[in-house]
Legacy VTK file of the C-alpha trace (Angstrom):
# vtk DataFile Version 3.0
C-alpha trace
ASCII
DATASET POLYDATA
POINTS 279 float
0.000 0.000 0.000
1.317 3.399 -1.012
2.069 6.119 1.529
-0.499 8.913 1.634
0.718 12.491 1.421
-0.674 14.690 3.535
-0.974 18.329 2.304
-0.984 21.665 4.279
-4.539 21.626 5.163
-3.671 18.406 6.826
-5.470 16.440 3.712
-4.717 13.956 1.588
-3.149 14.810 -1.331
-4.479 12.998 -4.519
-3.148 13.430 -8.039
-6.420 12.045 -9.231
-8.577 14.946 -7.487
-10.258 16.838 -9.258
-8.776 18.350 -12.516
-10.080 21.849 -13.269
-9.466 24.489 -15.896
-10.810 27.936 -15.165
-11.764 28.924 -11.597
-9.366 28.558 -8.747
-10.324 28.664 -5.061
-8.550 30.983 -2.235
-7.724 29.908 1.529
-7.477 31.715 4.105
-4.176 32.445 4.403
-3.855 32.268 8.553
-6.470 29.335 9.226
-5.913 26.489 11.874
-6.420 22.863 10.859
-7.665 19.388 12.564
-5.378 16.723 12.804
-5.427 14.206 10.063
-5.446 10.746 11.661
-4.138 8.546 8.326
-5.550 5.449 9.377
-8.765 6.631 10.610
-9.774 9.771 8.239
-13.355 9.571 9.459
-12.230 11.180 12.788
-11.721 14.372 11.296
-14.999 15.172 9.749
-13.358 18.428 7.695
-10.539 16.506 6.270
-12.534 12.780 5.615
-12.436 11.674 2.002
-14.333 9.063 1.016
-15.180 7.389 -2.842
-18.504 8.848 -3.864
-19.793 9.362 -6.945
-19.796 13.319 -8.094
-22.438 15.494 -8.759
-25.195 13.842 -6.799
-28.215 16.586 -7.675
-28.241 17.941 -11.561
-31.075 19.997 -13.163
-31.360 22.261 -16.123
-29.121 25.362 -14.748
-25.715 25.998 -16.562
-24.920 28.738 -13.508
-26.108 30.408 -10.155
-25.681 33.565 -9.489
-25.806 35.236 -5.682
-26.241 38.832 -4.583
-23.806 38.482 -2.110
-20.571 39.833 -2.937
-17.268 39.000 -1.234
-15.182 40.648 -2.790
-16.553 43.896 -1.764
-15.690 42.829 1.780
-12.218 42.351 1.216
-11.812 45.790 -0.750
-13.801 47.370 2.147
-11.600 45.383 4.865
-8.528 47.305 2.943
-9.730 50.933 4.036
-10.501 49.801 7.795
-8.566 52.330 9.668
-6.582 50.814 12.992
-9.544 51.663 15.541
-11.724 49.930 13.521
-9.637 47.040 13.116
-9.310 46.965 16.477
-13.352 47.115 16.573
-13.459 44.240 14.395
-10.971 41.892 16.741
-13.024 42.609 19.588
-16.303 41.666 18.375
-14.694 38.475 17.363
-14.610 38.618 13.799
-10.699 39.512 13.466
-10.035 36.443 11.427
-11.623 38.500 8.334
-8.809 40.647 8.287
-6.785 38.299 6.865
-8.808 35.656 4.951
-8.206 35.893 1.268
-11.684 36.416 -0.440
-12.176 36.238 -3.785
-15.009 36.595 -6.230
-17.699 34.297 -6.682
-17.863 32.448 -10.411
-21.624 31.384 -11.245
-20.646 28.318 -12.521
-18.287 27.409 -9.740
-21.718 28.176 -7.502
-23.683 25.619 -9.027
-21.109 22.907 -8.844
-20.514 23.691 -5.168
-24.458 23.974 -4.475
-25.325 21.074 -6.733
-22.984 18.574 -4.661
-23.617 20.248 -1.036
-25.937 17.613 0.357
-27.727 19.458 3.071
-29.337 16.383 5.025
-26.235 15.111 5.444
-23.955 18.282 5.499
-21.842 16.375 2.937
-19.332 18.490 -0.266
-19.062 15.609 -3.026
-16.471 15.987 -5.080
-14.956 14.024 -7.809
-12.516 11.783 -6.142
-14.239 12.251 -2.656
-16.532 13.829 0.064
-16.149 16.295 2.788
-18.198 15.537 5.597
-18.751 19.465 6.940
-19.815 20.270 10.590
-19.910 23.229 12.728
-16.219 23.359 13.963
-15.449 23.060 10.501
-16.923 26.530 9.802
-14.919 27.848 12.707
-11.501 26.491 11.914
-12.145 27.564 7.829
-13.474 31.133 8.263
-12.066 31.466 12.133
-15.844 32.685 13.756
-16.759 33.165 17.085
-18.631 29.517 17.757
-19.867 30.604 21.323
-22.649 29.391 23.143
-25.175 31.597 22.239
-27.694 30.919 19.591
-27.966 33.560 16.727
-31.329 35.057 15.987
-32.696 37.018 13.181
-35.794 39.130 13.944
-38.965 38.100 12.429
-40.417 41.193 12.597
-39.544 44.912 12.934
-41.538 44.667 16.529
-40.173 41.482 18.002
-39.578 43.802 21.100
-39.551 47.121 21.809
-35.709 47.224 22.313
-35.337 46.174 18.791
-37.998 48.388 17.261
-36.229 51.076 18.868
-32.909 49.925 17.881
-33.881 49.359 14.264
-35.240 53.077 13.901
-31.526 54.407 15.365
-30.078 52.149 12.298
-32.520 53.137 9.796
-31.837 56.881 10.629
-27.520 56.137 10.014
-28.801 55.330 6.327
-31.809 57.891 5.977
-34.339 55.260 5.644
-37.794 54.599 7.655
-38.263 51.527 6.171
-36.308 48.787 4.868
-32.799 48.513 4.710
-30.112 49.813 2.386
-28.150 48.225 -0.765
-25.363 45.966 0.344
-23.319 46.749 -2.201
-24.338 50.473 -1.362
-22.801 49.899 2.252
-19.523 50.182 1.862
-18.459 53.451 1.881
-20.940 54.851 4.336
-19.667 52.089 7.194
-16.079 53.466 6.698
-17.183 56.803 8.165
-19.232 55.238 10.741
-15.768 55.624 13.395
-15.328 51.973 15.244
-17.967 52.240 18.272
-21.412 50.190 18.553
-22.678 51.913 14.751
-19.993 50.522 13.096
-19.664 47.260 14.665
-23.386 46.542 13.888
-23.297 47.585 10.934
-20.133 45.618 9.814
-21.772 42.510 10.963
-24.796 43.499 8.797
-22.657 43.962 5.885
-20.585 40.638 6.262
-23.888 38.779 7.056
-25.541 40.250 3.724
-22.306 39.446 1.594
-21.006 36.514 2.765
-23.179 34.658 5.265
-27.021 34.773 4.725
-27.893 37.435 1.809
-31.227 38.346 0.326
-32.487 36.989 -3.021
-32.718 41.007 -3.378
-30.254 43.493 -3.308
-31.175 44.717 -0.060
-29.031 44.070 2.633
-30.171 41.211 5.817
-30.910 43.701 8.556
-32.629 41.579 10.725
-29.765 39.887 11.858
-29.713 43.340 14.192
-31.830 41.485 16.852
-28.550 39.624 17.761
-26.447 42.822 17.515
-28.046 44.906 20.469
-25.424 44.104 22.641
-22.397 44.701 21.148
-20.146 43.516 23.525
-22.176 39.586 23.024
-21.507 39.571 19.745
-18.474 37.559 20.184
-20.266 35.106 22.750
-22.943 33.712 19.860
-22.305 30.714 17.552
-21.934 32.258 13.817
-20.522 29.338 12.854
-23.815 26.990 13.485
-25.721 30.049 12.058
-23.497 30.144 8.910
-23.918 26.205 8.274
-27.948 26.529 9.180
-28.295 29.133 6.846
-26.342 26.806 4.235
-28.140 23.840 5.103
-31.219 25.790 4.609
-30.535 27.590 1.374
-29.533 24.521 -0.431
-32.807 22.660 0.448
-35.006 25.566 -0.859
-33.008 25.871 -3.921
-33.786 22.255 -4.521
-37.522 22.793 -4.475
-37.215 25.766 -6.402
-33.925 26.248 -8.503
-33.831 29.783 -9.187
-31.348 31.411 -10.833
-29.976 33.618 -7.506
-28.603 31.782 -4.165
-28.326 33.132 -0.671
-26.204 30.663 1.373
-22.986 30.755 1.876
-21.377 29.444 -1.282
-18.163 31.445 0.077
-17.624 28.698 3.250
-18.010 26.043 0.542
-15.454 27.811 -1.900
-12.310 28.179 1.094
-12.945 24.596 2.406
-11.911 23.203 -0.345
-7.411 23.498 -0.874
-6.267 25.803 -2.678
-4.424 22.584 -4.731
-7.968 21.848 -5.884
-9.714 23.671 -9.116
-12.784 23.052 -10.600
-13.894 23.009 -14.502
LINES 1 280
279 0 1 2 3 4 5 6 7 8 9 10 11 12 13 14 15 16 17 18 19 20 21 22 23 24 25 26 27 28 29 30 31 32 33 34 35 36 37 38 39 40 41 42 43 44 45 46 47 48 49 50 51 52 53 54 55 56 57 58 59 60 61 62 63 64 65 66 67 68 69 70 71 72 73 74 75 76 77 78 79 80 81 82 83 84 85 86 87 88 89 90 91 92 93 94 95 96 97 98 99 100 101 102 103 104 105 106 107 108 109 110 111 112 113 114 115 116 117 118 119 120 121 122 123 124 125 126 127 128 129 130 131 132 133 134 135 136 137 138 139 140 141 142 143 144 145 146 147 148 149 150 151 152 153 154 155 156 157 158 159 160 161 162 163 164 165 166 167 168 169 170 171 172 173 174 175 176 177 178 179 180 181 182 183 184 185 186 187 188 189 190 191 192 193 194 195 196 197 198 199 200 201 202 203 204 205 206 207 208 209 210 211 212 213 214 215 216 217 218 219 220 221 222 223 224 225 226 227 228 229 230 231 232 233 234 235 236 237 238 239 240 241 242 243 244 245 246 247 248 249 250 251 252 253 254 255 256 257 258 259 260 261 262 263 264 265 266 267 268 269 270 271 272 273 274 275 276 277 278
């Protein structure tokens, strides 16, 4: 029997994976990996490969396309000044700083959505499967996974201290209703300083671009029910939320395959080695 080799992400590395031409997928440069055990690969769920047969859900779509834009994270992640880098680190989220986001390819999309089984929480590939589980989302994008649950409002009067909370945000974008562009939020949120404004409304931003976007352009600002106490922020599990939110996008797409997606194809993209490309 051949020796495995074992590549930086603490995979195995096989020749025979899969062969891709155009679109190449980043890592996060600064990421911390579970152990490989060789002879039992099943123990770490992020790194366990095992023969399946690719592309396990097909339909009529050549691409998928997503409102949620990455890349405009990164560029905005650039122009942080120091304070609100600092802001950033102490809400929890100081691991974005120095993941490597790229753009999102529509056809890359569709591969990674159509072979995300969501029952199982299972990434076929060609050669393999990744068997994907909370921790994994916390040792691939570096969240806070703390023990509090993450809660989207389900309406603008769940309580009072929302509803009161939600007009003080609406005013920062001159709204009294609704919730601005995200691709619109940019450049406002860099002015915003680096107290409670900005730190809510960086979470909105990163939530509505990389996390749990809108089928429209609009920007997910009900996630603001979990952002009234700043200084929690750290303390809830975004890592369960980002893989519910997944796990729930993926099944709805399957009953109705529309063109736009609002999971987080991102996670799927930077789990994946950076040895590995895609056709």
């Amino acid at each position: 029997m051949r020796d495995k080799k074992i590549n930086k992400f603490g995979q195995e590395d096989d020749s025979r994976g899969l062969e891709l031409s155009t679109y190449v997928v980043k890592a996060p440069r600064k990421t911390q990996v579970k152990t490989l055990e060789v002879s039992k690969p099943r123990v770490c769920k992020s790194t366990a490969i095992e023969k399946a047969a690719p592309n396990i859900y097909t339909q009529s779509q050549s691409t998928l396309r997503t409102r949620m834009s990455p890349a405009s994270l990164y560029n905005m992640i650039k122009d942080l000044d120091p304070n609100q880098r600092k802001a950033v680190e102490d809400i929890g989220f100081g691991s974005l700083l120095t993941l490597g986001f790229g753009e999102l390819y529509s056809k890359l999309n569709l591969f990674l959505v159509q072979n995300f089984e969501p029952y199982g929480r299972t990434l076929y590939l060609q050669d393999g499967k990744l068997n994907i589980d909370v921790e994994d989302v916390h040792l691939t994008l570096g969240l806070p996974m703390g023990a509090k649950v993450v809660k989207g409002a389900t309406s603008d009067n769940d309580t009072e201290e929302f509803s009161v909370l939600l007009n003080k945000w609406r005013d920062i974008w001159g709204l009294k209703t609704g919730s601005p562009e995200t691709s619109k939020m940019c450049h406002k949120i860099l002015k915003l300083g680096s107290g409670d404004d900005f730190k809510r409304s960086f979470v909105v931003f990163f939530v509505s671009s990389c996390l749990n976007g809108h089928k429209s352009a609009k920007c997910n600002y009900k996630i603001l029910f979990s952002l009234m106490r700043t200084n929690e922020i750290s303390q809830l599990n975004w890592c369960q939320y980002t893989l519910k939110k997944l796990v729930e996008a993926v099944v709805c797409w399957r009953e109705n395959p529309t063109p736009n997606f609002k999971g987080s194809v991102i996670f799927l993209m930077v789990i994946i080695p950076t040895h590995t490309y895609i056709i």
